[in-house]
N, C-alpha and C positions, 0 to 999 in steps of 0.2 A: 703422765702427770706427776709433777716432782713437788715436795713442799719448799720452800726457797727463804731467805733471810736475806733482809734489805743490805745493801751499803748504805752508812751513816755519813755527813757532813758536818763537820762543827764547825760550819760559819760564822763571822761573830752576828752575827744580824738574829740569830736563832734565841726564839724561848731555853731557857733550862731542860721542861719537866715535859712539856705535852707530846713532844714524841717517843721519851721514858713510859710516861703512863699507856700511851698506846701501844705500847709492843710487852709491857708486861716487865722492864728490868728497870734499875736502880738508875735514879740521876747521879751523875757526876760531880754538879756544881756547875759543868760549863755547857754550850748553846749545843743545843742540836737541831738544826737548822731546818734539816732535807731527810729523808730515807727512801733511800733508792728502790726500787723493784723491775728491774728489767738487764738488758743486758750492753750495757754502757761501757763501752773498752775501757774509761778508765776507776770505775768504782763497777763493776756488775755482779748481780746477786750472785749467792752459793746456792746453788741444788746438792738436795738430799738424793742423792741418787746409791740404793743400796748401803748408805751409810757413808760413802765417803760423799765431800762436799765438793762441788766441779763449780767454776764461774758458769755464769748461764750465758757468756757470750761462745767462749769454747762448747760447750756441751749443744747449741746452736750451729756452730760454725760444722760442726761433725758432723751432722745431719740434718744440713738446712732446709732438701723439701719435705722432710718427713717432719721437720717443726712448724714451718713457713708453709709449707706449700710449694708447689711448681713456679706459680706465676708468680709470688711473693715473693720469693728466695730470687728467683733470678731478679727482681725489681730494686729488691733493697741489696742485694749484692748477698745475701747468704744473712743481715743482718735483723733482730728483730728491731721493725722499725717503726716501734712506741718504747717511752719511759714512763710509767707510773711513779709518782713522787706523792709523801706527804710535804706539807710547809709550813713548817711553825716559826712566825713573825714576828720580832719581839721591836725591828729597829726598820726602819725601809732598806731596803735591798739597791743597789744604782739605778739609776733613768741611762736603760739600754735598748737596742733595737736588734733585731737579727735578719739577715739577709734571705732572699730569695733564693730558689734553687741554682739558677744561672750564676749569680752573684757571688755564691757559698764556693761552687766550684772555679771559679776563676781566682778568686780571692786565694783559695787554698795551694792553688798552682802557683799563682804571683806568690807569694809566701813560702814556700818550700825551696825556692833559691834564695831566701835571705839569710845571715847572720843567723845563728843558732841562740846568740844573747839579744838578738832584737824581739820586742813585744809582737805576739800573736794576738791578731783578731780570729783568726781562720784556723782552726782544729780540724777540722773533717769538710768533705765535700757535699755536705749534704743541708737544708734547708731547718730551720727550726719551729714550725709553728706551735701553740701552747693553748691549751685553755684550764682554766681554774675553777672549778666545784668549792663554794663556800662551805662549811663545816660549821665555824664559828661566826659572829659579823666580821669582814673585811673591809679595809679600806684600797681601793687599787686606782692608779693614776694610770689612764691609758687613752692614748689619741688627741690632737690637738684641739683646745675646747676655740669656741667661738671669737674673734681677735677682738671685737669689739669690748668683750668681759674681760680678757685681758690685758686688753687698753687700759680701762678704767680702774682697773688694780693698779697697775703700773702707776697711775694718775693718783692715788691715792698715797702712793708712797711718798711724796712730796718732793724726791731729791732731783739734782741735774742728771745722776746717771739715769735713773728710771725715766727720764724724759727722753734721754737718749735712746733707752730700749723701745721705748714705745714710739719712736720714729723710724724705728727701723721697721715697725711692722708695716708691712704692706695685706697680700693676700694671703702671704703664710707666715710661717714663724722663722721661715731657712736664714735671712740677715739677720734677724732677735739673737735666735741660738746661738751663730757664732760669733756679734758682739759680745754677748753674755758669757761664754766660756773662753774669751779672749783679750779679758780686759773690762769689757764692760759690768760684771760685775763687781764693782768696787765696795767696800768697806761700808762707806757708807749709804750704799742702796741695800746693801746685805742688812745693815743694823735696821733698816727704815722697816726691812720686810717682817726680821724679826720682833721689833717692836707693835710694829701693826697687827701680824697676825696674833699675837697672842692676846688683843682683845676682839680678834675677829671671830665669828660664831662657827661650834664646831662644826669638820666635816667641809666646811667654805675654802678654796683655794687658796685662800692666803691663809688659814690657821693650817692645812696642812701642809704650805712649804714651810712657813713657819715652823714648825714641829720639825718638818727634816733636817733644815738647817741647824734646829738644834743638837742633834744627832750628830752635824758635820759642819760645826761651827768653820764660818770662812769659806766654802762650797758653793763657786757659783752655780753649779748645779740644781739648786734650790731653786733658782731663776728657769730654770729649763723646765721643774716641777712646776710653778706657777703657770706656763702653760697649758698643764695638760688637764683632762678631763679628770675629776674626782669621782672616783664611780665606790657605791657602799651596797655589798653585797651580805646579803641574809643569807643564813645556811642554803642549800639548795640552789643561790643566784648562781650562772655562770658566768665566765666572761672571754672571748678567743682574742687572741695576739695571734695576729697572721707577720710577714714580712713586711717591714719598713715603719710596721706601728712604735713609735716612745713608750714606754709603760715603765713602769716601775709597783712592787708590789708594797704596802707599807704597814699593813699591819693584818695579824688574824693568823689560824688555820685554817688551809685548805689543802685540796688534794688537787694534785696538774695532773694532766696526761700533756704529752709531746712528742713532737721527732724527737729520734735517737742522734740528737748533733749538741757539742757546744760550742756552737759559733756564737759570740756576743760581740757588742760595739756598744761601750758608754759613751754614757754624755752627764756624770758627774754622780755626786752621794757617795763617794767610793775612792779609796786610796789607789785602786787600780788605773790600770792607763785608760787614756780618755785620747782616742782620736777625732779630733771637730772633722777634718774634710772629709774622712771616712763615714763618719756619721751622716751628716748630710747627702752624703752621695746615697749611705741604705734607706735615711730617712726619710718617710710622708710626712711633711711638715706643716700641709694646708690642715685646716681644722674637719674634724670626722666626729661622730659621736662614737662609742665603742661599742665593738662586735660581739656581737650573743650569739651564742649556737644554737639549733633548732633541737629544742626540748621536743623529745614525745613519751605521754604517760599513758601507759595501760594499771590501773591499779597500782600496787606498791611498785613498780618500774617504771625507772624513767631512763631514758636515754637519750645521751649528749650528741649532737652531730652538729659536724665543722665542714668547713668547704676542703678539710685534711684529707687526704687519703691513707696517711700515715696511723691514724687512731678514731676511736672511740670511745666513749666509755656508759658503762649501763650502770645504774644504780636500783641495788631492789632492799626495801625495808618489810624486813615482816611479810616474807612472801616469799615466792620461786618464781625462777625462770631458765628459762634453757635457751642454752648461746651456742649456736652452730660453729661447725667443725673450723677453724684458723688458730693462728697463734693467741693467747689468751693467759692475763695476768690476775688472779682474782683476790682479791685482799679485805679481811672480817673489820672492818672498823668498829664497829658499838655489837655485842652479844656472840652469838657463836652461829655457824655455817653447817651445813653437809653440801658438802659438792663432789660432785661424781663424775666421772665420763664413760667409755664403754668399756674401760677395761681395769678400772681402779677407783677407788675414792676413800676422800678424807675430811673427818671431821674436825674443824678449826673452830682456836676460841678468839678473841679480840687481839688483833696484832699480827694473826698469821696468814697466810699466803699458801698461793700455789700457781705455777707455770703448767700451763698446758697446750701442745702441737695439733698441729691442723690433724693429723694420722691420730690424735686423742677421740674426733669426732664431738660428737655432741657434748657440752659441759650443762649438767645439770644442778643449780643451785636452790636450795631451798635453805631459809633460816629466821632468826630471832634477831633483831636489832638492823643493821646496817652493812653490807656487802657492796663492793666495786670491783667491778671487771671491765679493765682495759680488753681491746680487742679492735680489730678491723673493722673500718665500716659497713663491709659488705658481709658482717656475721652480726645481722640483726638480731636483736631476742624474739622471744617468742613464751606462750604460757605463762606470763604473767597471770598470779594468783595468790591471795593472801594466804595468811598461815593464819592458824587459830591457835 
């Protein structure tokens, strides 16, 4: 078991301060979006190992079944395969989607013969699913909401184009979107949206594309948000993004676990490339309500489970629990920690961390405030128990 320090993103889309004040150092002035905990080839944590600092994907890579496991190591190829992130939200993030296992890896073969200055979708061969633990209230757009509610917005906005997009809908969204990011969102279905939703009641699909658009004046991508499902998460709510779902996150902190991949494909809110036929081909575009993951609470623990086999994650407040022997990421968010395993342990305050290998065995956690341990699914907790 190693104590470890995140890799930072300073996205522009990031708060200043809340992921400064959670790790304990000084804001900048500028966004700090993401921080990292896992070991992601291209930003992955440092381990305290002995005092010098090792990325934790090499310090992995060195002794993947003694980190991983036998059957884990060979599965993910030697790699640990969850990312623990915080996400602090100041601005919406793109309406993107991420591909399926098959999908990831074909894509990333077709891709590695092209042009070294052409735009990648496909970084790795591996699949992305994600789910999000509310901290603060969020607001997250995910899965295509009912056509007939977005008819009727459409309908509201009064213009020729909006008439046009709403003729394009049939039983899903697939002709809407790629009118919409092809033309069909014109000027003046864009200004109609804006105008509308800003007297439209908060949280309502039209005040939150509204609000995006404002963010990315001229973005027909705001049309692709109008879409989707508005979903508002309370601390604790979760919510899973498997492959081919739209989502986009728009406001709040929270904490993701996910595959170790970045494969993305947008579909607008973002100055980055936007492939429509790609998209559509990763996209579920008939209407879905959004995916929850199967909470289970024993006292101060609760744990997330996904149809992933990539992750988990346990949350215990004001309590203890102990997480059987696999790879495992555990991070103090609110008060301070003691967490152990069978041959080491460290006491953590708010902000800090620790990696620990399947050969660590048992990780035991006991503490004051708020603890997260990403981990496999197959290393359920167990001993949930308050702390007095």
């Amino acid at each position: 078991m190693h104590r470890i320090t995140p890799a930072l993103r300073d996205y522009a889309w990031g708060t200043t301060d809340d992921i400064p004040r959670l790790l304990g150092i000084d804001p900048t002035g500028g966004p700090v979006a993401e921080a990292w905990w896992g070991g992601h080839r291209d930003a992955p944590s440092l381990a305290n190992v002995g005092g010098d600092l090792i990325g934790l994907d090499s310090l992995i890579a060195a002794d993947r079944d003694s980190w991983l496991g036998t059957d884990a190591a060979s599965r993910w190829d030697g790699r640990l395969p969850f990312l623990l992130k915080v996400l602090a939200i100041a601005r919406p993030l793109s309406i993107q989607v991420h591909p399926d296992l098959e999908q990831a890896r074909a894509g990333f073969e077709r891709e590695r013969t092209r042009d070294s200055d052409a735009p990648r979708d496909f970084h790795d061969a591996w699949h992305k699913p994600e789910m999000v633990v509310a901290l603060t209230p969020m607001t997250v757009l995910a899965g295509v909401r009912p056509i007939d509610d977005l008819r009727a917005d459409l309908d509201a906005l009064g213009t020729a184009g909006a008439a046009r997009l709403a003729a394009a809908l049939s039983g899903d969204v697939s002709d809407f979107i790629s009118l919409a990011l092809t033309g069909g969102g014109d000027e003046e279905t864009l200004a109609a949206l804006a105008a509308r939703g800003r007297s439209a009641p908060a949280g309502s699909s039209l005040r939150v594309s509204a609000d995006a658009l404002g963010e990315f004046p001229g973005d027909a991508g705001a049309l692709v948000a109008l879409a989707l499902n508005v979903v508002q998460l309370r601390p604790g709510d979760a919510a899973y993004t498997g492959a081919g779902v739209l989502h986009s996150y728009q406001s709040g902190v929270g904490i993701e676990v996910m595959a170790n991949s970045d494969n993305v494909v947008r579909a607008g809110l973002t100055p980055k490339h936007v492939d429509v036929p790609l998209l559509l081909e990763l996209a579920s575009t008939s209407p879905a309500p959004v995916a929850r993951p199967q909470v289970m609470q024993d006292g101060p623990v609760t744990t997330y489970l996904t149809q992933s086999d990539e992750f988990a994650l346990t949350v215990v407040s004001d309590g203890r629990v102990e997480i059987p022997a696999g790879p495992r990421v555990a991070l103090v968010v609110e008060g301070e920690a003691s967490i152990s395993c069978d041959d080491a342990s460290e006491r953590l305050a708010c902000g800090q961390a620790v990696v620990a290998g399947h050969s660590d065995g048992t990780m035991r956690v006991s503490g004051h405030g708020m603890t997260v341990i990403a981990h496999l699914p197959q290393s359920s907790p167990r001993l949930g128990a308050a702390v007095s």
